[in-house]
C-alpha positions in Angstrom: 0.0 0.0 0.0 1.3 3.6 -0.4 2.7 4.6 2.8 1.3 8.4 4.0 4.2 10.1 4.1 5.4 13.4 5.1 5.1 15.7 8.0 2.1 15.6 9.7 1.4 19.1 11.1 -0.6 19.4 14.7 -2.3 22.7 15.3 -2.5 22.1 18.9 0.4 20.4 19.8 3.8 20.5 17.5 5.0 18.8 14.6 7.4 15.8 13.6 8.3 13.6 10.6 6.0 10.9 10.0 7.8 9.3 7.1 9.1 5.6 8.7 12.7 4.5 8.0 13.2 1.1 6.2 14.0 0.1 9.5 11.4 0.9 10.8 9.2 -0.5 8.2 10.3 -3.8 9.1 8.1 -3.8 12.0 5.1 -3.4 10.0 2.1 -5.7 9.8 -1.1 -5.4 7.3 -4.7 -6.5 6.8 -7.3 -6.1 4.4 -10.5 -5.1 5.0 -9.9 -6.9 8.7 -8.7 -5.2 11.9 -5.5 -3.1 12.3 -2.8 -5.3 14.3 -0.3 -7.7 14.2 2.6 -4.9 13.8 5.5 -4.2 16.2 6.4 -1.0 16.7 8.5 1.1 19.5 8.8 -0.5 23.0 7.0 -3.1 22.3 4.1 -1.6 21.5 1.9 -1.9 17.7 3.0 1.3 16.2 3.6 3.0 18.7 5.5 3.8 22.3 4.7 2.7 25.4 4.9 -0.9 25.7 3.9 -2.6 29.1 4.4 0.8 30.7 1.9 2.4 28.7 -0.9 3.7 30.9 -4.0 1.8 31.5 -6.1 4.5 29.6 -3.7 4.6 26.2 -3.5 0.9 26.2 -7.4 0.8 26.4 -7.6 3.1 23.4 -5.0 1.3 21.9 -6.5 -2.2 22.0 -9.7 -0.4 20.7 -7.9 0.4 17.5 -6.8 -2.7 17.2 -10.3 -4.2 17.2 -12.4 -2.5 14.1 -13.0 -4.1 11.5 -13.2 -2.2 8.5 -14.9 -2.4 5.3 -12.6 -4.4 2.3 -11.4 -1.6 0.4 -9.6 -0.2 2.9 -6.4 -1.6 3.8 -4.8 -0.5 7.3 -1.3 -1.4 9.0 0.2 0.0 11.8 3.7 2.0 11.6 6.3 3.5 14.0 4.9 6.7 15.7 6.2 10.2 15.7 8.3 9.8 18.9 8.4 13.4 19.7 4.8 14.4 20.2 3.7 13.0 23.0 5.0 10.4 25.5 3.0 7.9 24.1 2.0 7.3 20.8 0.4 5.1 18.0 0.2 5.6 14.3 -1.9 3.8 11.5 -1.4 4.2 7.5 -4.4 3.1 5.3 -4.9 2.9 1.6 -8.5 2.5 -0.2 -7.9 -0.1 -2.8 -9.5 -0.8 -5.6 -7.7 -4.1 -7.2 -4.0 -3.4 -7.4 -4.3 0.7 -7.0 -4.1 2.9 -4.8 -7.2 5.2 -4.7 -6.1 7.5 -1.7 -3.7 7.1 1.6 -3.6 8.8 4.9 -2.3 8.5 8.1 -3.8 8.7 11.5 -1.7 8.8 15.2 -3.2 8.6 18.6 -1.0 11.1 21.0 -0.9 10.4 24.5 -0.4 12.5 27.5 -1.4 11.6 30.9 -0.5 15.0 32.2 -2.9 16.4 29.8 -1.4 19.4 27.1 -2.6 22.8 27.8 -3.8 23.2 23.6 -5.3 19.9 23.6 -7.6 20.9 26.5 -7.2 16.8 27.2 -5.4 13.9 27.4 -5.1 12.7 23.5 -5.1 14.0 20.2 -5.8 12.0 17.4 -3.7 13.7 14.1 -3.8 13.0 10.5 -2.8 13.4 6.9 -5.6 12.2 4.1 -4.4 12.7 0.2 -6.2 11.3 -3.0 -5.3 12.7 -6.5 -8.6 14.5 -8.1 -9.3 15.8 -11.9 -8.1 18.9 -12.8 -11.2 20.7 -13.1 -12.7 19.5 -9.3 -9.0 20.7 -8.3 -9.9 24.6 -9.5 -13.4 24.3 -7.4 -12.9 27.5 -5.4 -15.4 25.4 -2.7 -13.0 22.5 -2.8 -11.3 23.1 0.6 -14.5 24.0 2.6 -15.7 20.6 1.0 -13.3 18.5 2.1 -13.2 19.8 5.8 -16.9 19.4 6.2 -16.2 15.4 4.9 -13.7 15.3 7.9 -16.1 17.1 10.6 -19.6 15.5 8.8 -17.9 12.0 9.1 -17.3 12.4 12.9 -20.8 13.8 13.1 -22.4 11.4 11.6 -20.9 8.4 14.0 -22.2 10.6 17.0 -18.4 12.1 18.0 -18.5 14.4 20.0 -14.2 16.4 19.8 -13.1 19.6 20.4 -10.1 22.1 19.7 -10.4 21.2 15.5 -7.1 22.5 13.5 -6.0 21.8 10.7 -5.6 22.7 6.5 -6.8 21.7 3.3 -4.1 21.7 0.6 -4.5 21.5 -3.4 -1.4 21.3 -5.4 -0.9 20.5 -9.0 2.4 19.0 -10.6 3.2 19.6 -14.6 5.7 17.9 -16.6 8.2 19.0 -19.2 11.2 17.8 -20.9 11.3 14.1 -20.6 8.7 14.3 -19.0 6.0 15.8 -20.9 3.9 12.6 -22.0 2.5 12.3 -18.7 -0.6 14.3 -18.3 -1.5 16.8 -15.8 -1.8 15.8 -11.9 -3.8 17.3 -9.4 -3.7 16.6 -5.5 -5.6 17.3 -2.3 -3.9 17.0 1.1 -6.1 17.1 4.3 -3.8 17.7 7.3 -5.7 17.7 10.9 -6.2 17.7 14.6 -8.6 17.0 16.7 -9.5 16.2 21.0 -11.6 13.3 21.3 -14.3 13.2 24.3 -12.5 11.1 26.6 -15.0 8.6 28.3 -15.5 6.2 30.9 -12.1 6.0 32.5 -10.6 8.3 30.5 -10.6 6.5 27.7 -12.1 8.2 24.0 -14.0 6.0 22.0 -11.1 5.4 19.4 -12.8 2.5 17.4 -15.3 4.9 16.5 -12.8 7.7 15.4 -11.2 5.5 13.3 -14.0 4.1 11.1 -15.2 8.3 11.1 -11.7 9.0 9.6 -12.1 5.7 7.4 -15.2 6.9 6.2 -13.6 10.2 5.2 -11.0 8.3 3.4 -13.4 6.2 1.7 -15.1 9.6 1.0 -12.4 11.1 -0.7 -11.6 8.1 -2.6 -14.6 8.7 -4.2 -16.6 5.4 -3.3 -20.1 4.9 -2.1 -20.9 5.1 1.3 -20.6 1.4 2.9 -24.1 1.5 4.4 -27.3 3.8 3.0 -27.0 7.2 4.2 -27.9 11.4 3.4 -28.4 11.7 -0.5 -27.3 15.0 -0.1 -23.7 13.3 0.4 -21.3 14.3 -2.2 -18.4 12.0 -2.7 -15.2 12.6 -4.7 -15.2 11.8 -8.6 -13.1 9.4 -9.6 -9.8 10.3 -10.4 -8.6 10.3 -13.8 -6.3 7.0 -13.1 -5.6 5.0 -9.7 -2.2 5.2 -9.0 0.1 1.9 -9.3 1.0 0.4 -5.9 
């Protein structure tokens, strides 16, 4: 699967490199369409820090990550955590698939606390970095950004979240070749970078299986496939792009 890579930007809390060294990639472990465990990372912990010290609460969350069960398009694996943004962390990559290509990637960490952070006004902070390539013409939509951060709020919404202290941007870029190069058409991306506090519960503990089929959702969303269950007809999804990208 395409790995989400880059640097995944927290508006309420800092910012560190979330592209994994080979090394580090070696303590990966995937499903399909199944439930996001069976990877190693830091401390002896899946994809993240912490290990058998991790608090109760992070573990808790944790495990509930670990647990969803996700619909078969969407391919998840857990990856080393940034190290530096919390004392405790864990990180998932996803891809929605559609045979052998890549329709869109993101990336989603859990940050831990337990002293709580001042901007976070809690405990955790669930970040992320969603990207799917679009048609040029729905990348000059003036609307387009507004669009895609009411996918990422409507999707928590609509599972009955309740989060606070939202950040985060809404990037289009588009790439042109020349030279050598020219043959290949146009390309046109969108980048959703964000941050959010979830609701922390009984125990202090968020409801993280729900956040992460809301953020699934959003990726399936941008993707441009049909919703997984009937919903709003008012829902606009993504267009296809003009060609999924080789994994």
């Amino acid at each position: 699967m395409a790995a989400a890579q880059g640097r995944l930007s927290d508006g309420a809390g800092g910012m560190d490199d979330a592209k994994g060294t080979e090394e580090e990639a070696r303590h990966k472990g995937s499903h399909n369409g199944s439930n996001p465990s069976g990877a190693s990372g830091g401390n002896g912990t899946s994809g993240g820090t912490g290990g058998s010290t991790a608090p109760p609460a992070f573990a808790a969350a944790v495990e509930a990550l670990r647990a969803v069960r996700l619909r078969p398009q969407i391919e998840v694996e857990a990856t080393r955590a940034p190290q530096r943004l919390a004392p405790h962390a864990y990180a998932l990559e996803a891809a929605v698939v559609d045979g052998d290509e890549d329709l869109a990637d993101g990336r989603l960490v859990l940050l831990h606390d337990p002293a709580g952070h001042e901007a976070w006004h809690g405990t955790f902070r669930l970040v992320t970095l969603v990207r799917a390539e679009l048609e040029p013409e729905m990348a000059a939509d003036p609307l387009l950004p507004d669009v895609c951060w009411s996918w990422l709020t409507g999707a928590l919404q609509a599972r009955g979240l309740t989060y606070g202290e939202p950040s985060g941007t809404v990037t289009r870029a588009s790439s042109h070749y020349f030279g050598g190069l020219s043959a290949r058409p146009s390309a046109s991306q969108i980048e959703i970078r964000a941050s959010w506090t979830p609701r922390e519960g009984l125990g202090g503990v968020p409801d993280t299986a729900a956040h992460l089929s809301s953020w699934c959702d959003l990726l399936a969303q941008v993707a441009g496939l049909p919703p997984a269950a009937p919903g709003d007809a008012s829902v606009v999804t993504l267009p296809q792009r003009r060609g999924p990208q080789s994994r």
